[in-house]
N, C-alpha and C positions, 0 to 999 in steps of 0.2 A: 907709457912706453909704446903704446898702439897706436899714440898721435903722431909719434917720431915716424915708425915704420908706416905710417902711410904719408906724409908727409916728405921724407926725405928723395925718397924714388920722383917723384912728381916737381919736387923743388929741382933735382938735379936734371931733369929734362928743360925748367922752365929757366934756368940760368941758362943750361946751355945753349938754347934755343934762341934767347935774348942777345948771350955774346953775338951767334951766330946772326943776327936778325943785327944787331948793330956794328956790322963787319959789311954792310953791303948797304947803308945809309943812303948812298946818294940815290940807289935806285929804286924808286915808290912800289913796283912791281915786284920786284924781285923781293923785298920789303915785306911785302903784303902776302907773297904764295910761302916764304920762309915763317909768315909770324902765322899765318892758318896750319902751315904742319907742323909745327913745333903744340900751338894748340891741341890738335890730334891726337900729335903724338902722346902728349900728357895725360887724354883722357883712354887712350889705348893702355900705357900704363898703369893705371891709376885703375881699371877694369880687369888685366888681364893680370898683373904682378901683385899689386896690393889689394886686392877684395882676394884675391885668391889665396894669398900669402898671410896678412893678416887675421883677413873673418874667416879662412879658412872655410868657404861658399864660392858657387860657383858664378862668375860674371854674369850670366842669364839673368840669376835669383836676382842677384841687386838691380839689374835695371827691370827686373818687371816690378820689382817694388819701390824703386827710385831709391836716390844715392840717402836723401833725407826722405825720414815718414815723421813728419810734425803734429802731435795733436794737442790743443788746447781745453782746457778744462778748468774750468770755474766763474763767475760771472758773466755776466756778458759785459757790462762796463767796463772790466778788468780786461777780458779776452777780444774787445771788440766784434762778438757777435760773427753775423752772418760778412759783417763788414770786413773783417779780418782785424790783424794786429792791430793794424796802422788806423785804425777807429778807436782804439780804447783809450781812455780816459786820462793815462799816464802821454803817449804819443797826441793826443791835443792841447792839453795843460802846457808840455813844453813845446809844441807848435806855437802858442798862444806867446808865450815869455819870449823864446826868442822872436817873434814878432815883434814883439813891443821895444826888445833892444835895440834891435837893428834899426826899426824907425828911429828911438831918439837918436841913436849914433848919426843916423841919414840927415836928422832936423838940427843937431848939433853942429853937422858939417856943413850947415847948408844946402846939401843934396835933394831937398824937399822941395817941389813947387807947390806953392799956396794954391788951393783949390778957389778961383775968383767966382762971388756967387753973382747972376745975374749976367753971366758972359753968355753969349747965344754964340754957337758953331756955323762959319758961314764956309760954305764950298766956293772954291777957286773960279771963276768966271772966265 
């Protein structure tokens, strides 16, 4: 129920914001200044209505502790270490597969130029 209530207040800024943001299309500026304060506005809400409403804490507290405090704990294989997430073992195994799909799909299609061994690079004259 606490995802709803912070969640909802925030969605209803970011529709409206959007309607409004795509009611004035043709003009890139007006575009632009409407899709930056509709952003704002959402994290003003999101600060001021729901950390307040919800966690019942005061907006300060959560930004001097950030909106996420993430910690990881147990291997470093698993948790990627000093490297972060995006180093551990499960995020390179399928780094690696879809690799290997995507090439064949690429080589399946065609898409692949054959590596010519023995080609030397010559610059334009």
């Amino acid at each position: 129920m606490r995802l709803l209530k912070q969640l909802v207040p925030v969605a209803l800024v970011a529709f409206a914001g959007g309607a409004i943001v795509g009611a004035v299309q043709g003009n890139p500026l007006l575009t632009l200044l409407l899709g930056v304060a509709t952003a704002v506005l959402a994290v003003f809400v999101y600060a001021r209505v729901v950390v307040r409403w919800s966690e019942r804490r005061a907006p300060v507290e959560a930004a001097t502790q950030g909106l996420l405090h993430g910690v990881a704990s147990g291997p470093a294989l698993l948790t990627g270490g000093g490297f972060g997430p995006e180093g551990n073992l499960y995020a390179v195994v399928f780094g690696l597969l879809l690799t290997v799909v995507f090439m064949w799909l690429a080589r399946r299609r065609g898409n692949v130029v054959p590596f010519r061994r023995g080609a030397t690079a010559t610059l334009p004259q």
